[in-house]
C-alpha positions as CSV (number, residue, x, y, z in Angstrom):
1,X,110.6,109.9,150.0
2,X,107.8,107.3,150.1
3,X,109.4,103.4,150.2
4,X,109.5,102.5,146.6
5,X,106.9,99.2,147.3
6,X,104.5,101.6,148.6
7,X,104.5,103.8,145.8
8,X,104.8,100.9,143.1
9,X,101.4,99.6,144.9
10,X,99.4,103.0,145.2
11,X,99.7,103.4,141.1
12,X,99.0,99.7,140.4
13,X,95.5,99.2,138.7
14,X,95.6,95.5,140.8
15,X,96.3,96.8,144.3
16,X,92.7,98.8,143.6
17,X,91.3,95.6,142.9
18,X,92.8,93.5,145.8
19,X,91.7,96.4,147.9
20,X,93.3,95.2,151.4
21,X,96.8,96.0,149.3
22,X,95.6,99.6,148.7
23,X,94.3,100.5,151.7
24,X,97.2,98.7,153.8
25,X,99.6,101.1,151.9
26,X,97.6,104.2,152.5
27,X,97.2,103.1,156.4
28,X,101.0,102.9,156.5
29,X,101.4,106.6,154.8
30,X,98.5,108.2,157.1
31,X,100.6,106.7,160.4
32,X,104.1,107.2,159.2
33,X,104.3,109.7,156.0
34,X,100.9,111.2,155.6
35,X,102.5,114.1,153.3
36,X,105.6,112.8,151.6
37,X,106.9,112.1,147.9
38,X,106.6,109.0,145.5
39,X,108.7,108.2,142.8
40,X,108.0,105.0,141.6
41,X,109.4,103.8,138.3
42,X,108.9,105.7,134.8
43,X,107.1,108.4,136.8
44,X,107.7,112.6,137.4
45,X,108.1,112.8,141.4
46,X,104.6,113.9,143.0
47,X,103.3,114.3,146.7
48,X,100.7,111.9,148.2
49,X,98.2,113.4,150.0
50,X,96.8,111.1,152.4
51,X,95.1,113.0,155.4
52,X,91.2,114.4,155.1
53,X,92.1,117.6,156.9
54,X,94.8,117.9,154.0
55,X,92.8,117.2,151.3
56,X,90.5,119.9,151.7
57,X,93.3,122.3,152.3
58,X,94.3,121.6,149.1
59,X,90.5,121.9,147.8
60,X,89.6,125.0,149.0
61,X,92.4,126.7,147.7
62,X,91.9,126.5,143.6
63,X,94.4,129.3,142.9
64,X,97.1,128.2,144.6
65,X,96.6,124.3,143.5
66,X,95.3,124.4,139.8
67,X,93.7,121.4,137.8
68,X,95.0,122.2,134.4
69,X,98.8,122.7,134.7
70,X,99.7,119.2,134.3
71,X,97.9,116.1,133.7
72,X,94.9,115.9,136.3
73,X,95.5,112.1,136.6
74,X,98.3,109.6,137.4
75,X,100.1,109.8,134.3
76,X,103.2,107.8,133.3
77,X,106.0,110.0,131.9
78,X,105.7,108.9,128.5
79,X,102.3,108.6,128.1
80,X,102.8,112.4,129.1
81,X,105.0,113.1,126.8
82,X,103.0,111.2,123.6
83,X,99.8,112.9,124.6
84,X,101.4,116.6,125.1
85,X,102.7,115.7,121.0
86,X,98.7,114.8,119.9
87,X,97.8,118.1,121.7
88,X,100.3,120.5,121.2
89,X,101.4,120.8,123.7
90,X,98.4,120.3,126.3
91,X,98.3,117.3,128.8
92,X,95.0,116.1,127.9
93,X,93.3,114.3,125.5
94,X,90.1,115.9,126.7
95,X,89.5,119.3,128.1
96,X,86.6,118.8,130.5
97,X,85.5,120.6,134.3
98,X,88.2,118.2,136.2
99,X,91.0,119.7,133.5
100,X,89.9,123.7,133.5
101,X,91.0,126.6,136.3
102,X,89.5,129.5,136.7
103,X,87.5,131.4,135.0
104,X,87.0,128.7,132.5
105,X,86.0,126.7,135.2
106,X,83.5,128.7,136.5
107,X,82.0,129.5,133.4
108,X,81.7,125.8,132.1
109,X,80.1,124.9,135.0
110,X,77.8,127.7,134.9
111,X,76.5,126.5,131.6
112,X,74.6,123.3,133.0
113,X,74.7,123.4,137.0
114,X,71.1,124.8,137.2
115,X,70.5,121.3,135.5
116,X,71.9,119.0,138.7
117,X,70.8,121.6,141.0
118,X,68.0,119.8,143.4
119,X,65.4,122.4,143.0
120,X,65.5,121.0,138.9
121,X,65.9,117.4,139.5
122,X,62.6,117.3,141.5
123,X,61.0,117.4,138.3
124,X,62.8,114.4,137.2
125,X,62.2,112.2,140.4
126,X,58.9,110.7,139.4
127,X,59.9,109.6,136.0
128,X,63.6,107.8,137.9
129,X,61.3,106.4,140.4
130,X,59.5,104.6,137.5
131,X,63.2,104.0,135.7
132,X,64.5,102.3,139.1
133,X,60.8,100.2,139.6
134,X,61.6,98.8,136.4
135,X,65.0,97.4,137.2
136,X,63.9,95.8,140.5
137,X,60.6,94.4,138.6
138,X,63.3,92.6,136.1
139,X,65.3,91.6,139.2
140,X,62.3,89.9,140.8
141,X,62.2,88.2,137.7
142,X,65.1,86.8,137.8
143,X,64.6,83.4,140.1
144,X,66.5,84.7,143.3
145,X,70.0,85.1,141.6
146,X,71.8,87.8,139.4
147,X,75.0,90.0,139.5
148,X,73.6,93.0,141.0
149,X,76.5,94.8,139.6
150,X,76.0,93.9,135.7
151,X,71.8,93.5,135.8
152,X,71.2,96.3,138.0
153,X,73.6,98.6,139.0
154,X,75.4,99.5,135.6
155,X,72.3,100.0,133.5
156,X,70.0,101.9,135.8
157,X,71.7,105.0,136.5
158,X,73.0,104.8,132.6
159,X,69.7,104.9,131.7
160,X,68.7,108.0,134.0
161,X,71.5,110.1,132.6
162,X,71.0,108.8,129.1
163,X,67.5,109.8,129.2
164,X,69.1,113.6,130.5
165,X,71.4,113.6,128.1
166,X,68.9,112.9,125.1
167,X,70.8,109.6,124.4
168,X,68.3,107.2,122.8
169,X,67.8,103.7,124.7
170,X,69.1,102.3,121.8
171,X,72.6,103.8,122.2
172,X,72.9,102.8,125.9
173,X,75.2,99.5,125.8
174,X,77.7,101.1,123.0
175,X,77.8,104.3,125.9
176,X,77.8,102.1,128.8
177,X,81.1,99.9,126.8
178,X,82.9,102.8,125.7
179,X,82.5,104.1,129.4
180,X,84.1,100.8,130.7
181,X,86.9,100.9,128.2
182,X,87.8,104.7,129.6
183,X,87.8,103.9,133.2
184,X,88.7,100.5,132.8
185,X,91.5,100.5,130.1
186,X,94.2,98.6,132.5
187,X,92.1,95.7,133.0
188,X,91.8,93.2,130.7
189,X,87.6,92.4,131.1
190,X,86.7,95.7,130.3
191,X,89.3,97.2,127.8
192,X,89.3,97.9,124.0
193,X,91.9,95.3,123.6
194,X,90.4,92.4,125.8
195,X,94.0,92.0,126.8
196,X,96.6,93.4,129.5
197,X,98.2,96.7,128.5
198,X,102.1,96.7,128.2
199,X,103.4,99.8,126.7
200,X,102.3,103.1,126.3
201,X,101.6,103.2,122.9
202,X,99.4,100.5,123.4
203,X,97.7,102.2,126.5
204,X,97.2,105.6,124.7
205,X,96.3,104.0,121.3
206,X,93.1,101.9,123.0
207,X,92.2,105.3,125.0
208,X,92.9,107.6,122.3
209,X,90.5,105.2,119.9
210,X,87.7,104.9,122.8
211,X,87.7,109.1,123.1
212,X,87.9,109.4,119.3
213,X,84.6,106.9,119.0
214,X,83.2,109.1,121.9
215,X,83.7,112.2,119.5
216,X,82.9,111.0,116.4
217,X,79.1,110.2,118.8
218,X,78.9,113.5,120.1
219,X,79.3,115.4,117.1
220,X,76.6,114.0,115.3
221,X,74.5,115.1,118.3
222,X,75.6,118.4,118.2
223,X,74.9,118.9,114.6
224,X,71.0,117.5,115.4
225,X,70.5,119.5,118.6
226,X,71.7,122.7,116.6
227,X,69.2,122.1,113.7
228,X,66.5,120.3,116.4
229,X,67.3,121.6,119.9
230,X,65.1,119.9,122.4
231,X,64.8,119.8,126.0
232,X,68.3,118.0,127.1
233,X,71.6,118.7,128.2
234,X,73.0,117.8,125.0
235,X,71.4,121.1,123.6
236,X,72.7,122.8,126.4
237,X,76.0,121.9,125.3
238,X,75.6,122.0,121.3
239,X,74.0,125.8,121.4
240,X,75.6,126.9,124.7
241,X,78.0,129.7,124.8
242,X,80.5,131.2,127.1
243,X,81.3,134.9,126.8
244,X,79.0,134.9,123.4
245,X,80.9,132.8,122.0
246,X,80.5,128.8,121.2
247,X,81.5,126.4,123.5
248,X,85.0,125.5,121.3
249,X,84.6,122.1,119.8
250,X,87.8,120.3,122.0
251,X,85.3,121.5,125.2
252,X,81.5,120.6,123.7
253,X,83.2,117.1,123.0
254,X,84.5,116.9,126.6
255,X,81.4,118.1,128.3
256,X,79.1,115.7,126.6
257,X,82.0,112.5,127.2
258,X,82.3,113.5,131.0
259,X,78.7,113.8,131.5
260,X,77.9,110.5,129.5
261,X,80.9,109.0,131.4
262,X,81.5,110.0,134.8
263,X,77.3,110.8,134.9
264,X,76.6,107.0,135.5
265,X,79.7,104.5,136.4
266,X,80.6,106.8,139.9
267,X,77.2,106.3,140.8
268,X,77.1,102.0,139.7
269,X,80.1,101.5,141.4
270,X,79.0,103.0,144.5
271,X,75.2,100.9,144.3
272,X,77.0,98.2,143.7
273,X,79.7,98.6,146.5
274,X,76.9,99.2,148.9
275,X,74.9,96.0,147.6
276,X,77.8,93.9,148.6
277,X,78.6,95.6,151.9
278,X,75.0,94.9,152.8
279,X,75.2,91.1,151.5
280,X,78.3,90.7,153.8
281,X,76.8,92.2,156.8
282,X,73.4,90.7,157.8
283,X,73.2,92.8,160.9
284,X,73.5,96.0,158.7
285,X,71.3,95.1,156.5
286,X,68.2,94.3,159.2
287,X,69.3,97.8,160.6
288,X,68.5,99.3,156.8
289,X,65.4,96.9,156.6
290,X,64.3,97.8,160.0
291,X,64.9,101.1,159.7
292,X,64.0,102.7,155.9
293,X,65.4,106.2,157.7
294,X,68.3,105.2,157.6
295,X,68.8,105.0,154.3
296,X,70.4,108.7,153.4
297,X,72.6,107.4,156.1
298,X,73.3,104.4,154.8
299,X,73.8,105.8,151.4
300,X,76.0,108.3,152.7
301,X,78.3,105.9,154.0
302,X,78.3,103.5,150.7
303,X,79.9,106.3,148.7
304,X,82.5,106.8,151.5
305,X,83.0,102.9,151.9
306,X,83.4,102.5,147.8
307,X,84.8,105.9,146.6
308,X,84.8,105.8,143.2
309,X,87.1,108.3,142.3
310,X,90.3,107.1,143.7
311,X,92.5,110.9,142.9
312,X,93.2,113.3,141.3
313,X,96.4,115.2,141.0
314,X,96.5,118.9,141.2
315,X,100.0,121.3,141.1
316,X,100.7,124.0,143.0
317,X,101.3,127.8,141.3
318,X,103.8,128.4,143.8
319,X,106.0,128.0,146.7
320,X,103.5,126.3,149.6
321,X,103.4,124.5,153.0
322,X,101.2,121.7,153.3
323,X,100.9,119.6,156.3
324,X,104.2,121.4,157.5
325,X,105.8,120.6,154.3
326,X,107.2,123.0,151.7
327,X,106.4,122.3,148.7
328,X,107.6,124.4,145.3
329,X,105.8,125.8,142.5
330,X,105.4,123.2,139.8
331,X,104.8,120.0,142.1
332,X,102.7,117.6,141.4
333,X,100.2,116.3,144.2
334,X,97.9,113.2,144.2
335,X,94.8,113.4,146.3
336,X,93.8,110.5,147.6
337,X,90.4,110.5,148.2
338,X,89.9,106.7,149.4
339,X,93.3,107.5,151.8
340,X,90.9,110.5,153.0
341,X,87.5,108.7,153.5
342,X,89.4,106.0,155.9
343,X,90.9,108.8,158.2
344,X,91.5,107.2,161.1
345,X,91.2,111.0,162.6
346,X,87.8,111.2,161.1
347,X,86.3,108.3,161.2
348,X,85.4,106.2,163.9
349,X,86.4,102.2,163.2
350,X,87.2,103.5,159.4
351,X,87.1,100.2,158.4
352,X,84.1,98.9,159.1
353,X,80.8,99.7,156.8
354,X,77.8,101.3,159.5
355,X,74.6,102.1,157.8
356,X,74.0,104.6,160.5
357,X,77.2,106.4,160.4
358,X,77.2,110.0,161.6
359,X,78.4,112.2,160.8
360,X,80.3,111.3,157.7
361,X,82.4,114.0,156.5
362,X,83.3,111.9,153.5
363,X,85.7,113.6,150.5
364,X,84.2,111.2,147.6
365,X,82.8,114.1,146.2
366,X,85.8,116.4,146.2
367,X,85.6,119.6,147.9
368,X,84.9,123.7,147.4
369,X,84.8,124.7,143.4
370,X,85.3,121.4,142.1
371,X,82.7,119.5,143.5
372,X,81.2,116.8,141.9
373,X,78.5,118.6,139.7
374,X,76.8,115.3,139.3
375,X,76.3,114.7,143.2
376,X,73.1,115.7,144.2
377,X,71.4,113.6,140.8
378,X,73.7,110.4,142.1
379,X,72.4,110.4,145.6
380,X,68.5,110.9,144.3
381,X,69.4,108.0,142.1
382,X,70.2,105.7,145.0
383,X,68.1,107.1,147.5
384,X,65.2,106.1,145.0
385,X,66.6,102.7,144.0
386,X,66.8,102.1,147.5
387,X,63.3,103.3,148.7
388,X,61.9,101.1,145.9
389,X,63.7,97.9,146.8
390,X,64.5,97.4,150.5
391,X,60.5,97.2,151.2
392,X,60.6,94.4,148.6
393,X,64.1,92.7,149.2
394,X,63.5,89.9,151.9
395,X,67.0,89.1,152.3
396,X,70.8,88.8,150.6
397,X,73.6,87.1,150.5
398,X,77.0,86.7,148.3
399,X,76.6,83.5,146.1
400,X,80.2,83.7,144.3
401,X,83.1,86.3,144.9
402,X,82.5,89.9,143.9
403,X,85.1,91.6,141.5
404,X,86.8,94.9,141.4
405,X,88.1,96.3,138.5
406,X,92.1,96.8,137.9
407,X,91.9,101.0,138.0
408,X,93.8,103.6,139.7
409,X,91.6,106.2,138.8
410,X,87.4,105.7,139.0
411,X,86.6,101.7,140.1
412,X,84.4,100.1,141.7
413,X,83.0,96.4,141.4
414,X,82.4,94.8,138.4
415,X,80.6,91.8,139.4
416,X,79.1,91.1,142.9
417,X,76.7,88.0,142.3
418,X,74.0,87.7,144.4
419,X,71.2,85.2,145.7
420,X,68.1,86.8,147.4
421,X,64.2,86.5,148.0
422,X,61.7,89.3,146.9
423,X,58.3,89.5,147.6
């Protein structure tokens, strides 16, 4: 059984922020427990998964470790229980890819991969190339100083999968808000409340509110894109069908908040990671400037240095070994994906950034059937961004302390001010 102070800090919303907390407790479990059991308070007993090698055993292997079966994140006990009571009985308030097994799964994602395939988003990289010129344009406009994370990073990918989506420009801040009080609904900047969250009635009410305002969105969409379907994902979803049927309404409403969600802020909070790693080391960025080659490289090894998505928990159909362990049917597992992507068995000097890391074998984006579906639209996103701004950013440097936000689940920064000189 994990020490109770490590588990207590690899829940805690604030450890994620402090970072060195976080990733001193997950150095201690990779050295010393790498596949043992927490327990902290007011929680159901799960198993930590800290090792690469393990995490993609437990990827791969989608019938024996299933998504749905339990909640698919941290989840207090009685925040469980409350939400199984809204749902009757199900686990989730929302019922999107990351909650569905097999064959739901598969047929879901069916529905929009060919979308985020690369062969489709070709077509789309001309008008994102304009998208990101017109964010750096505003940031040489600027007088040398900004918060790359609110001015920059948050709003342009927003606006790429807005514009996929069919959300109107207009819409963007009340998407890009409701997305922050989701992820962010443990810290006090970014929540519905504006306040710190005590009690689990509080904690479900402000997220229950935030999904419900989500839904009450998206089916106003869906009733347009049924009488006016246009060229979008969201008439994918609203006249999409799976076995000839209708997507059922708890799912359409899902599909729309996960892509409208998780389709911008994994890819902000790894821009702006990578902004701030570059801003604390000079020497890296001269490499990048020296070197525009490098930059797949370099963004390669921003999504491993900021992993966005911090777990996810998966339980297992039946009796199992993992990492010589046996582990019974019904147990819970986190995956700890930033654990993973500082490997010490993996990764050379895991904890320093290297623009020019390689390989980098990083697990940000999960692994085998649930892959991030979103992946290859995020990394034409930055690789763009980037093309269009190193040839033009002279130099940068930290003019205040960045911010993470207090998460246990998808964070990233949420404020890394910046001074700089464009040309």
């Amino acid at each position: 059984m994990i020490p109770q102070e490590i588990a207590k800090t690899i829940i805690d919303p604030k450890a994620y922020a402090d970072g060195k907390r976080v990733d001193d407790a997950f150095s201690y479990l990779r050295k010393e427990m790498p596949f043992a059991q927490a327990q902290p308070e007011g929680f159901d007993p799960f198993w930590v998964v800290t090792k690469h090698a393990d995490i993609l055993e437990v990827e791969r292997q989608n019938d024996l470790f299933h998504n749905g079966d339990r909640a698919t994140t941290l989840t207090p006990i009685d925040v469980d229980k409350k939400v199984r009571e809204l749902m009757g009985g199900s686990p989730h308030l929302v019922r999107s890819l990351v909650q569905m097994d097999n064959p739901d799964h598969f047929n879901y994602r069916r529905l929009t991969q060919s979308w985020f395939m690369p062969q489709n988003l070709r077509k789309l990289e001309a008008r994102i190339r304009e998208i990101a010129r017109g964010f750096i344009d505003r940031m040489a406009d600027m007088g040398g100083s900004c918060d790359f994370a609110r001015d920059v990073s948050f709003l342009y990918p927003l606006h790429v999968i807005m514009e996929v989506l069919g959300v109107p420009e207009s819409d963007e801040p009340r998407m890009l808000k409701l997305t922050q009080e989701l992820f962010g609904s443990a810290d006090p900047d970014l929540n519905r409340s504006g306040a710190e969250v005590k009690d689990a009635d509080a904690a479900l009410a402000q997220i229950g509110a935030t999904v419900g305002e989500f839904i009450e969105y998206f089916n106003a969409m869906t009733e347009d894109r049924r009488a006016n379907p246009r060229d979008d994902l969201a008439s994918v979803i609203a006249n999409g069908k799976i076995e000839d049927k209708p997507l059922g309404h708890l799912e359409a409403m899902s599909y729309y908040i996960i892509a409208a969600t998780a389709g911008h802020d994994t890819t902000s909070n790894t821009t702006a990671g990578g902004l701030w790693a570059l801003a604390e080391n000079p020497a890296e960025f001269r490499k990048l400037k020296e070197n525009p080659a490098l930059i797949p490289s370099y963004l390669e090894e921003s999504i491993r240095w900021v992993t966005p998505v911090k777990h996810f928990m998966r339980t297992a159909t039946a009796d199992a070994e993992v990492h010589g362990q046996r582990i019974a049917k019904g147990d819970w597992m986190m995956l700890s994906y930033p654990s993973g992507n500082r490997d010490e068995d993996v990764f050379a000097d895991p904890f320093v950034f290297k623009a020019d890391r390689s390989p980098n074998k990083h697990v940000a984006f999960g692994y085998g059937a649930h892959v991030c579906l979103g992946q290859h639209l995020g990394r034409m996103e930055m690789r763009i961004l980037w093309e269009e701004l190193l040839p033009r950013l002279q130099s940068v440097e930290l003019a205040g302390q960045p911010k993470r936000m207090d998460a246990n689940f998808v964070c990233g920064p949420k404020s890394v001010p910046i001074s700089y000189r464009m040309n």
